[in-house]
C-alpha positions in Angstrom: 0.0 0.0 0.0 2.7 2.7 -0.5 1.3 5.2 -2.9 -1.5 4.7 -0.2 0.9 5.4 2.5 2.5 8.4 0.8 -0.7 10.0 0.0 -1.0 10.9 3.9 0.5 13.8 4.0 -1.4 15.6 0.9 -4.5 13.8 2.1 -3.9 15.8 5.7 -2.7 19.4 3.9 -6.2 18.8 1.9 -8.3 17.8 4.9 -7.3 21.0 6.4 -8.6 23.2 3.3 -11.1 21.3 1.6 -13.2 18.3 3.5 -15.5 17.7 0.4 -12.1 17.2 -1.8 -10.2 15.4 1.3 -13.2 12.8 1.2 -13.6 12.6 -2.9 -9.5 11.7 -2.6 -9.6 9.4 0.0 -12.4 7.4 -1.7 -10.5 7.5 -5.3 -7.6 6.3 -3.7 -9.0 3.4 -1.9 -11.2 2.5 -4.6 -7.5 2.3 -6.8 -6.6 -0.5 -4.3 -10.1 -2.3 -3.8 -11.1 -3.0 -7.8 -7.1 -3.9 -8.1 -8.1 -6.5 -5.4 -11.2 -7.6 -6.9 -10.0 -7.9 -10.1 -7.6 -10.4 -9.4 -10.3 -12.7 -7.9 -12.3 -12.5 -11.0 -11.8 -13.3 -15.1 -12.9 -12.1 -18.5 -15.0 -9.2 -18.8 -15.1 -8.6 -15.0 -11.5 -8.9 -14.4 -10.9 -6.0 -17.2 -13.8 -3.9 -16.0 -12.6 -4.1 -12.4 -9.1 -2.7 -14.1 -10.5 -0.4 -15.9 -12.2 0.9 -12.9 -9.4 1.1 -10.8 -7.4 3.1 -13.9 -10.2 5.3 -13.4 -9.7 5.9 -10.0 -6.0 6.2 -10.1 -6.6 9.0 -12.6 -9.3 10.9 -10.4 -6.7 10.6 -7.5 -4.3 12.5 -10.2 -6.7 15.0 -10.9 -7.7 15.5 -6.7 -4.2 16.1 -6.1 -3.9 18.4 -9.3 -6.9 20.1 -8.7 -5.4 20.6 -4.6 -2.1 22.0 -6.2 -4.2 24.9 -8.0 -6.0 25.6 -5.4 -3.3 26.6 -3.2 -3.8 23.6 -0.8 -0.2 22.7 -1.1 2.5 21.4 -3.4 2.3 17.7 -4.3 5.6 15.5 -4.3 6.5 15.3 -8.0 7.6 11.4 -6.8 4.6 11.1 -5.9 2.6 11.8 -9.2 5.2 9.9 -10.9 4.3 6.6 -9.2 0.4 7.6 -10.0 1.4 7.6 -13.6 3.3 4.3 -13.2 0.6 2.8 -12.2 -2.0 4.0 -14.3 0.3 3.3 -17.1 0.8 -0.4 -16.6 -3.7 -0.5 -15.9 -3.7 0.8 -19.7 -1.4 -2.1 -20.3 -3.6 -4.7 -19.2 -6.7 -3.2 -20.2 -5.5 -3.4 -23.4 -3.8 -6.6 -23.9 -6.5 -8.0 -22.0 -6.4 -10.2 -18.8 -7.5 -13.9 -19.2 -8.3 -16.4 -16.8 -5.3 -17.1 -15.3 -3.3 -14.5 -16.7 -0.8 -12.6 -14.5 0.1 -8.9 -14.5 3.3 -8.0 -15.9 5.8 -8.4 -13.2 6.1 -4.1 -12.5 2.7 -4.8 -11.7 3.1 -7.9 -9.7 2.5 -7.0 -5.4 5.5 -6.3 -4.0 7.4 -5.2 -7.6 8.9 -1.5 -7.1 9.0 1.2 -8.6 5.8 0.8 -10.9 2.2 0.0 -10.8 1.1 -2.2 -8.1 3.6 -0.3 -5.8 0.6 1.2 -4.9 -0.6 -2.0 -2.8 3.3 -3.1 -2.0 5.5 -1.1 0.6 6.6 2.4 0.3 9.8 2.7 -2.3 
């Protein structure tokens, strides 16, 4: 859960500005790591909607913290936003290519794999 971990800090500078976009953040970002879950417990069309959800998510976390930055709420980590894009980029991957039944993610994406995608569900980099 590391992107989740590192997303403290801006979640808190938010929180203390803007509870509506606080909350809207702190779902998107859970909802990254819940449909990643679910998806690997499910195959076909479910798995890759479940992706695509959580691609989805990822991006509106992006857009929280972008949207924050403008705002004046506080600068976000650059490392940070970095990581986002990892991991949305390796979603587009498999939401592309497809995931079968039995298929695994590419291993950036594997838990545990640093720096890229499913960093957001292994430990902090």
């Amino acid at each position: 859960m590391g992107v989740l971990r590192d997303l403290r800090p801006e979640l808190s500078a938010v929180e203390a500005r803007d509870t509506d976009l606080a909350r809207q953040l702190r779902r998107a970002a859970a909802s990254v790591a819940l449909n990643m879950a679910e998806a690997s417990g499910n195959a076909g069309g479910t798995r890759r909607q479940r992706y695509l959800s959580a691609m989805g998510s990822a991006r509106e976390v992006t857009a929280c913290l972008q949207v924050a930055d403008a705002l004046g709420y506080g600068a976000t980590d650059p490392s940070l936003l970095r990581r986002l894009g990892a991991v949305i980029g390796v979603l587009v991957r498999v939401t592309r290519e497809g995931v079968g039944v039995g298929a695994r993610l590419p291993r950036e994406a594997a838990i545990g794999a640093r720096p890229k995608a499913r960093a957001y569900l292994s430990s902090a980099s």
